[in-house]
FIKOLDREN-580436 format. One line per 3 residues: number of its first residue (from 1); for each residue x, y, z of C-alpha. Coordinates in nm, 2 decimals, padded with zeros to 4 digits, always signed. Layout:
BEGIN
NUM	X,Y,Z; ...
***
This chain:
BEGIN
1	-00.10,+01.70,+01.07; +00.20,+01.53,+01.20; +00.23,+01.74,+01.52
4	-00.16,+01.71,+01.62; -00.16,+01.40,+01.80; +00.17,+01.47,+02.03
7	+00.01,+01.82,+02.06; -00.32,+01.69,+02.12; -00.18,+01.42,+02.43
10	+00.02,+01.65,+02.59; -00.28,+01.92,+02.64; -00.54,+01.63,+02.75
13	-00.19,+01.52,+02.98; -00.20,+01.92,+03.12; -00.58,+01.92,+03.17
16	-00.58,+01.57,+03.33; -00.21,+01.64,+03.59; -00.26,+02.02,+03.60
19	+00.08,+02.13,+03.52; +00.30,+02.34,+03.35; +00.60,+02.47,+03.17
22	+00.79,+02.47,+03.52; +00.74,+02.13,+03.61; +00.85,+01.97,+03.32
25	+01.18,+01.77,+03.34; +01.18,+01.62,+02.97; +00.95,+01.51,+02.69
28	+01.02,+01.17,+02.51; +00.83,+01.15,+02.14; +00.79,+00.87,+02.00
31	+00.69,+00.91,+01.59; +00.68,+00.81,+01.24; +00.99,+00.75,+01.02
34	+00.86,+01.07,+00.86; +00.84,+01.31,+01.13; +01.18,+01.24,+01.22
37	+01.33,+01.27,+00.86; +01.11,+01.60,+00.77; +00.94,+01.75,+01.09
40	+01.27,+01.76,+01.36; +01.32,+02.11,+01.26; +01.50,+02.26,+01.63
43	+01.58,+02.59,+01.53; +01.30,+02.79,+01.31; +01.41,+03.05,+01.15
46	+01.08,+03.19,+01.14; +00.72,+03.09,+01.24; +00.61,+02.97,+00.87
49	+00.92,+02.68,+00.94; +00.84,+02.69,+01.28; +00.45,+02.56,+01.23
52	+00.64,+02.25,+01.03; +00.86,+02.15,+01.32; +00.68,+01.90,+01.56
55	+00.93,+01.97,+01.88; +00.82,+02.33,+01.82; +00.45,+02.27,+01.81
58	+00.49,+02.05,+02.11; +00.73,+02.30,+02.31; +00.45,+02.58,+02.22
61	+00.19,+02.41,+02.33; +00.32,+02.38,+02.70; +00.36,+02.73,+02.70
64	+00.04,+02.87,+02.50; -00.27,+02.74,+02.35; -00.22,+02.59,+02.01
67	-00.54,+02.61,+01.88; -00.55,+02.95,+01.88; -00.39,+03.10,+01.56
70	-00.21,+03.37,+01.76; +00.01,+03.17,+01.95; +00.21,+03.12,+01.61
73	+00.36,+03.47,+01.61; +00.70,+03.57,+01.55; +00.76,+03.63,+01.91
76	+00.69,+03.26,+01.98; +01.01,+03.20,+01.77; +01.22,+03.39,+02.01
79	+01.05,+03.24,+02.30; +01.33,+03.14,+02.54; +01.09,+02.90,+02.73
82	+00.96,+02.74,+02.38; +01.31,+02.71,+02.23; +01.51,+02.55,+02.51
85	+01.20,+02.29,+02.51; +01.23,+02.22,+02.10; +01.59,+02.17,+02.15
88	+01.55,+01.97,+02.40; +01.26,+01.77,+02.29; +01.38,+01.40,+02.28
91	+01.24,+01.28,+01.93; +01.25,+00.88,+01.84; +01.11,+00.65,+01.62
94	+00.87,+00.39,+01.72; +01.10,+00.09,+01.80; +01.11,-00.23,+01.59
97	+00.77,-00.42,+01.61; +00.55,-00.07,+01.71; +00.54,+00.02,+01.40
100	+00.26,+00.32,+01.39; -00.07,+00.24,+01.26; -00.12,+00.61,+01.09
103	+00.17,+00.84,+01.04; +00.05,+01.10,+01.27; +00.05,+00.85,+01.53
106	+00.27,+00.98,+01.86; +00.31,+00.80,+02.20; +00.46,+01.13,+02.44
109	+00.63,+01.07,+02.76; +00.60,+01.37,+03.01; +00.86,+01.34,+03.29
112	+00.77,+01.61,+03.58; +01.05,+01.73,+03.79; +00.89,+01.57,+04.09
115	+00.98,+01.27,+03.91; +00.59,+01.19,+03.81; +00.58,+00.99,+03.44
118	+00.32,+01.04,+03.21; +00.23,+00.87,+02.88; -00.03,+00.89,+02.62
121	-00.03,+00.79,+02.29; -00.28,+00.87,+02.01; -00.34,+00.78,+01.59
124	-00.60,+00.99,+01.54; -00.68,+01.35,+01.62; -01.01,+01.59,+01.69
127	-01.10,+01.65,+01.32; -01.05,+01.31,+01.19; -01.32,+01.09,+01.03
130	-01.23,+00.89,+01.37; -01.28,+01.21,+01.56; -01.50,+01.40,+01.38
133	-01.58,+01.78,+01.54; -01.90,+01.84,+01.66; -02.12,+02.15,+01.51
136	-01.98,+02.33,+01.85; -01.62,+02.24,+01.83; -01.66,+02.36,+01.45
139	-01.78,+02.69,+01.52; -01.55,+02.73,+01.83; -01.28,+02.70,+01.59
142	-01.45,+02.90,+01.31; -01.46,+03.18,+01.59; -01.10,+03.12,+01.66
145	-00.96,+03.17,+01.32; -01.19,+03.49,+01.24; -01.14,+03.63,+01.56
148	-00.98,+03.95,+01.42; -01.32,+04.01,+01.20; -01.58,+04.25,+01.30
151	-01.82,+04.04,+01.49; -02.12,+04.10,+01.26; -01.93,+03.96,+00.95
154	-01.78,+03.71,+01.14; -02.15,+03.61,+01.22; -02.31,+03.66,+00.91
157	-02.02,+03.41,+00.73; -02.09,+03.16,+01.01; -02.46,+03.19,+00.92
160	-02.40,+03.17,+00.53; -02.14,+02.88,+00.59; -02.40,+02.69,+00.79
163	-02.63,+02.71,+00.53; -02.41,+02.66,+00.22; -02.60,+02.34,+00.08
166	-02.89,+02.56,+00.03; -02.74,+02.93,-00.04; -02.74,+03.03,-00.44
169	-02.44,+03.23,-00.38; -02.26,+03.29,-00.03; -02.27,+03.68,+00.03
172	-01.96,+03.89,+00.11; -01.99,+04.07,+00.47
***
């Protein structure tokens, strides 16, 4: 949870400025006492440590979508683009009288090569009881995460999951 409001601002600052891996000069992350202690992980050995590493989820989210299981893969630990970006990743605590209000709360400063700064900072992220998901946004990302099941039994465990309050037993696809 501690890398889905930093991951979370810097899409909505990609959507918002339109640009990419190439134009970034530097990230700035500012985070909780714990991320830094736990979550500065700059060289993952492998994409189960990778996942707990907050530069890494940031640097792989410039480069591919996060929200789509597939873009934690083993090759995205030997992604030259993602790695040079975790390493570089400048990771901070809130200063002295910002203390966070949650501990996944991030403030990420995006500095473009054309010299462009852009902040955003966030304490709560899409799936939060302050961001609840929508019945779309949950079966977008019910979709996502089955995407390698047959589409019927994809589709008939959406339907049964849907309808859970009221099955007697969910049936298997």
């Amino acid at each position: 949870m501690t890398a889905h409001t930093p991951v979370e601002s810097l899409r909505a600052l990609m959507r918002e400025h339109a640009f990419g891996p190439a134009e970034v000069a530097g990230i700035t992350l500012y985070a909780s006492a714990k991320v830094l202690s736990h979550h500065d992980i700059r060289a993952p050995h492998d994409i189960m440590q990778a996942q707990y590493s907050v530069p890494f989820c940031v640097a792989l989210a410039l480069y591919r979508d996060p929200a789509d299981p597939r873009s934690f893969s083993d090759d995205a630990v030997a992604h030259p683009g993602i790695l040079d970006l975790c390493r570089r990743i400048d990771l901070r605590a809130y200063p002295v009288g910002e203390a966070p209000k949650a501990a996944w709360q991030s403030r990420i400063e995006v500095v473009l090569r054309n010299g462009r700064r852009l902040v955003l900072e966030r304490d709560a992220f899409r799936g939060t009881p302050e961001q609840p998901l929508d019945m779309d946004a949950i079966r977008d990302k019910f979709h996502r995460l089955t995407a390698d099941l047959p589409a019927a039994a994809g589709a008939q465990w959406l339907e049964a999951l849907e309808h859970l309050e009221s099955a007697p037993r969910l049936p298997l696809p």
